[in-house]
C-alpha positions as CSV (number, residue, x, y, z in Angstrom):
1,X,-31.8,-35.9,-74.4
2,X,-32.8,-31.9,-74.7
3,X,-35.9,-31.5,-71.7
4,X,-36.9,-28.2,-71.8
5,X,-39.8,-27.5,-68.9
6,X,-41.9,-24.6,-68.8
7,X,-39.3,-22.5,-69.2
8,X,-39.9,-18.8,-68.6
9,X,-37.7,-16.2,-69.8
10,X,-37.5,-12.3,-69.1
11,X,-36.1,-9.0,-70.0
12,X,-37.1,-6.2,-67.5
13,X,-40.9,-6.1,-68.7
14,X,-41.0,-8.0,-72.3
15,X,-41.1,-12.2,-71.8
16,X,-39.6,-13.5,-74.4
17,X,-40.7,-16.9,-73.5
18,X,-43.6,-17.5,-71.8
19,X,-43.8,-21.5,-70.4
20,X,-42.4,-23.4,-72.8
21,X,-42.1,-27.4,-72.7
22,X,-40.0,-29.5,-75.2
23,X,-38.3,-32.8,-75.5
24,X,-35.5,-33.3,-78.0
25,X,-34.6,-37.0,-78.3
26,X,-30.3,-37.2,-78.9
27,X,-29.5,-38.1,-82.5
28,X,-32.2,-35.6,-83.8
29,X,-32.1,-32.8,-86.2
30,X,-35.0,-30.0,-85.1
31,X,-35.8,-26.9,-86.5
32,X,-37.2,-23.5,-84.4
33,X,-39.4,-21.6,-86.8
34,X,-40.7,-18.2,-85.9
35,X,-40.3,-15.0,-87.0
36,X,-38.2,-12.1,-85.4
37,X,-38.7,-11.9,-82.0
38,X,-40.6,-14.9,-81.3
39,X,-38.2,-16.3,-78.7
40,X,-35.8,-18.9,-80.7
41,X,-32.6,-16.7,-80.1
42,X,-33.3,-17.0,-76.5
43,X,-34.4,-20.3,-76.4
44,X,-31.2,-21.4,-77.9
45,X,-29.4,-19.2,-75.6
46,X,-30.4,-20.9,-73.3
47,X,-29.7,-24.1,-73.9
48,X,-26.3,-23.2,-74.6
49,X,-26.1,-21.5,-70.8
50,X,-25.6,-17.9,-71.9
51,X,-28.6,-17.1,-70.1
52,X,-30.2,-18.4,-67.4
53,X,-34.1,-18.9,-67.0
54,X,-36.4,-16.9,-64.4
55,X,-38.7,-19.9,-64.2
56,X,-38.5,-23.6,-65.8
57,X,-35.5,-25.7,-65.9
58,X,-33.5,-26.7,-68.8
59,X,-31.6,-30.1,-69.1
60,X,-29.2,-31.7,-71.2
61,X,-28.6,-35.4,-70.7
62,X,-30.2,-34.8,-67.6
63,X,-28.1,-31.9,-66.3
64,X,-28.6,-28.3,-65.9
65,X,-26.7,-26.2,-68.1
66,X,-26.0,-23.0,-66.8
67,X,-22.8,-22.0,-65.3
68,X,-21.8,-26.1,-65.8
69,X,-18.5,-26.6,-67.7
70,X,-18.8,-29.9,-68.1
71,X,-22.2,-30.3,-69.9
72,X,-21.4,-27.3,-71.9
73,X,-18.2,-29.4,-73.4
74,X,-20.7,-30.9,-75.4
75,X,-22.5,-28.4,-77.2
76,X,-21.5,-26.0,-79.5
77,X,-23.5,-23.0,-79.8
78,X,-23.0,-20.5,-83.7
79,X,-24.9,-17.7,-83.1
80,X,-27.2,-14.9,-84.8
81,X,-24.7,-11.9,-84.6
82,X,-20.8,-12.5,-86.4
83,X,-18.8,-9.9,-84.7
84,X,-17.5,-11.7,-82.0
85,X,-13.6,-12.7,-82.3
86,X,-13.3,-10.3,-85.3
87,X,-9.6,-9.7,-84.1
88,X,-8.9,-13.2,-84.5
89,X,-7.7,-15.4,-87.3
90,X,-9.1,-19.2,-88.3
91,X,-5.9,-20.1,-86.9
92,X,-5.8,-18.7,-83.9
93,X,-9.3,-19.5,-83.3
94,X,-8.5,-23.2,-84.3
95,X,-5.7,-23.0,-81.3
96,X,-8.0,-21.8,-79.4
97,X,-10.9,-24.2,-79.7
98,X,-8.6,-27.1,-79.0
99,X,-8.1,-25.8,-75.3
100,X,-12.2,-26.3,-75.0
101,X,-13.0,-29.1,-76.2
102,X,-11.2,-32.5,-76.4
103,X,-12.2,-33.9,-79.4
104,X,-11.3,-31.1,-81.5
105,X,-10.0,-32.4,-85.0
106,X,-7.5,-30.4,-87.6
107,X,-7.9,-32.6,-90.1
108,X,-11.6,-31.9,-90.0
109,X,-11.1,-28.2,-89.0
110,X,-8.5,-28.6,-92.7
111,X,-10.8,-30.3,-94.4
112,X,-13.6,-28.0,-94.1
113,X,-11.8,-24.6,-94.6
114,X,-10.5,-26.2,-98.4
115,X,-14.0,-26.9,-99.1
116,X,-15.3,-23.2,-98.4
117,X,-11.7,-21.5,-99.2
118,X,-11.4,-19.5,-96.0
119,X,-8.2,-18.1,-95.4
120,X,-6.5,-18.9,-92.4
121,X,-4.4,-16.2,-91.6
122,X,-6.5,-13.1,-92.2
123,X,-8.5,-11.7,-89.0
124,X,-12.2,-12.1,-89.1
125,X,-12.7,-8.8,-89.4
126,X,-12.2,-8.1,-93.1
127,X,-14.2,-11.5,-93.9
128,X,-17.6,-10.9,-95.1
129,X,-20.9,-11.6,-93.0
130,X,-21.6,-14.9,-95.0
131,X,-17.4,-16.2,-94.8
132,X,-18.2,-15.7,-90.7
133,X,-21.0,-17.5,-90.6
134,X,-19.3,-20.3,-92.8
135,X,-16.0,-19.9,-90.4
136,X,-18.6,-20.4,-87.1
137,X,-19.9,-23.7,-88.5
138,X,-16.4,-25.1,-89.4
139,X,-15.5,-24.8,-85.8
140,X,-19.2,-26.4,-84.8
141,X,-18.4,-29.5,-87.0
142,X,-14.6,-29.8,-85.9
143,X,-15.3,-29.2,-81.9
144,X,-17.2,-32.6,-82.1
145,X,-19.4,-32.1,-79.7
146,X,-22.6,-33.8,-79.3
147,X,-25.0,-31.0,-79.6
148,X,-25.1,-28.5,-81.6
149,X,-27.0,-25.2,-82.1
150,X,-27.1,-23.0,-85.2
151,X,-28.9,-19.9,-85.0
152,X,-29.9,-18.5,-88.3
153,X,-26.8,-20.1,-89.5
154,X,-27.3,-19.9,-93.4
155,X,-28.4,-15.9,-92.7
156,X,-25.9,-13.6,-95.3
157,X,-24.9,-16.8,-97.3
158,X,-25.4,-16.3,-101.5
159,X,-27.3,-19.3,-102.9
160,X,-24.7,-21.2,-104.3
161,X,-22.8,-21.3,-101.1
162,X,-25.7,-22.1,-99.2
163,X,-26.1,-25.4,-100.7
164,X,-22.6,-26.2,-99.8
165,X,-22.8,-25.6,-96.2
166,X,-26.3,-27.2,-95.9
167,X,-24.4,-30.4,-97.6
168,X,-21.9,-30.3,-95.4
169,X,-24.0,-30.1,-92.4
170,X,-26.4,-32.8,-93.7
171,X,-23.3,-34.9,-94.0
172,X,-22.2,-34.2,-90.8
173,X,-25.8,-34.6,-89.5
174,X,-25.7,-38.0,-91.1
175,X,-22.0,-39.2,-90.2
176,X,-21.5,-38.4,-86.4
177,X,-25.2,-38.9,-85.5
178,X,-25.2,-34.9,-83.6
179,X,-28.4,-33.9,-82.4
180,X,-28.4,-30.7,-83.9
181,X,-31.2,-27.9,-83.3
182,X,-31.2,-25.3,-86.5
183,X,-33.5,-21.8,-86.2
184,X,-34.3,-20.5,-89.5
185,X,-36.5,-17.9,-91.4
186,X,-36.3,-20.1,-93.9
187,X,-38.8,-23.2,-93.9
188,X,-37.1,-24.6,-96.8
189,X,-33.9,-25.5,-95.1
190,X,-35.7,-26.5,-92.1
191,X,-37.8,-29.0,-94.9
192,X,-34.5,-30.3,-96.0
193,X,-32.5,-30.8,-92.9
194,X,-34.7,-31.5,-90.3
195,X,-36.9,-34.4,-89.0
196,X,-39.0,-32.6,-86.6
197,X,-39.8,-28.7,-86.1
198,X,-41.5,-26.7,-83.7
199,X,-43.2,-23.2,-84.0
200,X,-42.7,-20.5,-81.5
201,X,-45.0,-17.4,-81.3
202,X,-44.9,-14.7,-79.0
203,X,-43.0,-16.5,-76.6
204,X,-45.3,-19.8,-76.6
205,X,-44.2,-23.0,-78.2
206,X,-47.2,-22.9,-81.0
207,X,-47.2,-26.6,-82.2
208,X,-44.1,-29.8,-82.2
209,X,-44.3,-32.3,-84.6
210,X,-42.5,-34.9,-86.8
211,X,-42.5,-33.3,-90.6
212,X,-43.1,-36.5,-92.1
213,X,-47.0,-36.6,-90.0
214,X,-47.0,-32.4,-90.7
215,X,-47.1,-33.2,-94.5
216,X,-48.4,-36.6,-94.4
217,X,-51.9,-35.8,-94.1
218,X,-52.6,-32.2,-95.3
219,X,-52.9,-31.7,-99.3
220,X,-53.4,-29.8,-102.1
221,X,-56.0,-31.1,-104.4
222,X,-57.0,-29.8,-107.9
223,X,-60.3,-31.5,-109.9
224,X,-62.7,-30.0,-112.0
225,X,-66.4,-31.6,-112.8
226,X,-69.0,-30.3,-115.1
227,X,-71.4,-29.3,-112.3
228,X,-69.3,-28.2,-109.9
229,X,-72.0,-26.6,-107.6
230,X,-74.0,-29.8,-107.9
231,X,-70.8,-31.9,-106.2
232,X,-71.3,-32.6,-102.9
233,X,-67.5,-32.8,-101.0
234,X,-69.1,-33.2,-97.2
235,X,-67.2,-36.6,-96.3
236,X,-63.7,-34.6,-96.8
237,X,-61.7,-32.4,-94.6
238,X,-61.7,-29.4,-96.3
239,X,-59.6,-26.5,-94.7
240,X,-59.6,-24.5,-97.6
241,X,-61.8,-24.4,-100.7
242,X,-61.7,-21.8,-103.8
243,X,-63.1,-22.0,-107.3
244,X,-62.0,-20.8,-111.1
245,X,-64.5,-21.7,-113.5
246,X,-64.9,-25.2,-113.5
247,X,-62.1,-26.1,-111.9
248,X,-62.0,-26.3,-107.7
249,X,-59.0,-26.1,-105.5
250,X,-58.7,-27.6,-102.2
251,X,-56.7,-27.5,-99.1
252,X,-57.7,-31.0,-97.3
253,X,-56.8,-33.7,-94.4
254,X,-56.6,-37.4,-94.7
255,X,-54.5,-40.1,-96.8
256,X,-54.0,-39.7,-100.4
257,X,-55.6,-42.6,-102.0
258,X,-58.8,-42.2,-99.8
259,X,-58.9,-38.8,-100.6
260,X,-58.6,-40.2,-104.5
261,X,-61.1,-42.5,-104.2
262,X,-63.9,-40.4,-103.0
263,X,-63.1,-38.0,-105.5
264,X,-63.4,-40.4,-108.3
265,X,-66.1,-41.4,-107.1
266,X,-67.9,-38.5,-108.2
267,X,-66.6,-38.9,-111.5
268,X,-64.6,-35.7,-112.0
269,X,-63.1,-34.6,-115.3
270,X,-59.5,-34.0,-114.0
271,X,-57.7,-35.1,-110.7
272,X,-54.5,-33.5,-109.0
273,X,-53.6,-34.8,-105.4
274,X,-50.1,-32.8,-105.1
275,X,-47.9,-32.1,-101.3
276,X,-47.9,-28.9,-99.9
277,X,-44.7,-27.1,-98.9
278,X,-43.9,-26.9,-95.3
279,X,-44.7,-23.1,-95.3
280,X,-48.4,-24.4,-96.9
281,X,-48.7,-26.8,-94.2
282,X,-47.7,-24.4,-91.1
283,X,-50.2,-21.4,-92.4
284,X,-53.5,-23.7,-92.6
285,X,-52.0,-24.8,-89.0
286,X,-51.8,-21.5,-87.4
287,X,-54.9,-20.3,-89.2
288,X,-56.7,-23.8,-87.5
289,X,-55.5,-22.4,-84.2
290,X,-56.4,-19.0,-84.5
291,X,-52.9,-17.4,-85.1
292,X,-52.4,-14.5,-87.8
293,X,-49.7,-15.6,-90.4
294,X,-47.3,-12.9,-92.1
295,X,-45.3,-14.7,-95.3
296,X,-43.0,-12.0,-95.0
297,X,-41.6,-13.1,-91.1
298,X,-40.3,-16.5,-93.1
């Protein structure tokens, strides 16, 4: 298990995070949402000991992290920035990885690289940002460690590719039961992959939940009556309300078919109970707790 206890992180005068608590049960997949500069680079930093906190404590199956070889051998950490080992080759690296970590596989390191037609001879160098981000996950998936941390992992990859990596993770995800944390821009992906998600902001961990109770109860309703101004919608949660003609459109809490019933109840003329995307879900959340929302940071 991933305990993460007020943790306080600084450079010179800017705190990138700012006391924040978090518990990752093992086997899970979790997704860091936040925009650029929020604190999920570090945070992941620092659960893969690159950095080491100024307040807090990090542990890792109950075991501090920093400058500790032997909980490190179970994590593998893919990073934001693809420069690193640019004079290498995927075979070399592959050589390399082996010394680390015990239960490094070539038949899986194989296996993977045929699937995303990497080269293995040619330094990393003259690959392409999206062919180093694929190469970083290979070695993720073939160290076969038991954590594993992917920061902005499907960042410079072209659509079409992208589904193949996120297939191959989910597989993996699925297979070898990792607990696997993923940041992304890209709530989509975190939808897809993850079961639970957290938001950081300014260096505070904004909300935590399970995405199944996120979208459970928060929905998008379309209905239309011939008096609209005469319909009286007190007994639901509305959190967001707006109006075309005849036709209203509704942001609300609370369970589908209770939410159906009261609506029929006043007889509309048309009835549309649909789920919100997890980018829906997370602005009527930050704009419950007071936060400003920018689309463009996701």
């Amino acid at each position: 298990m991933i305990q993460i206890t007020n943790i306080v992180k600084k450079f010179d005068a800017f705190t990138a995070l700012d006391g924040v608590t978090l518990t990752i049960p093992t086997g899970t997949a979790y997704g860091l949402i936040g925009s650029n500069g929020a604190g999920k680079s570090t945070l992941l930093r620092l659960l893969s000991g690159v950095y080491n906190a100024d307040g807090g404590e990090i542990t890792i199956d109950e075991q501090k992290i920093y400058d500790n070889a032997a909980t490190k051998a179970k994590l593998f950490f893919v990073n934001d920035e693809t420069i690193q080992y640019h004079t290498y080759t995927l075979k070399e690296l592959s050589n390399m990885y082996k010394l680390f970590y015990d239960n490094y596989s070539d038949t899986v390191f194989e296996e993977l690289r045929n699937v995303l037609q990497l080269p293995v001879d040619k330094k990393l160098s003259s690959f392409s940002k999206g062919m180093k981000r694929q190469s970083a996950l290979i070695f993720g998936i073939a160290c076969k460690t038991e954590y594993l941390f992917l920061d902005e992992v499907f960042d410079g990859l072209d659509p079409t590719m992208r589904i193949v990596v996120k297939k191959m993770l989910a597989d993996t995800i699925k297979t070898e039961g990792l607990t696997v944390i993923l940041s992304s821009h890209n709530l989509k992906e975190i939808d897809e992959l993850c079961d639970s998600a957290g938001l950081i902001h300014k260096g505070n961990l904004v909300f935590n939940r399970q995405l199944g109770d996120i979208k459970g109860n928060i929905h998008k309703i379309q209905t239309a009556f011939d008096d609209p101004d005469s319909v009286d919608l007190s007994d639901i949660e509305i959190l967001q309300k707006s109006q075309t003609g005849s036709v209203i459109h509704l942001i609300v809490k609370g369970e589908p078919e209770e939410l159906r019933a009261k609506i029929n109840a006043r007889s509309p003329k048309i009835l549309d109970i649909l789920p919100l995307s997890l980018e829906e879900v997370f602005i009527h959340e930050l704009e419950v707790l007071g936060y400003e929302y920018n689309r463009n940071d996701n």
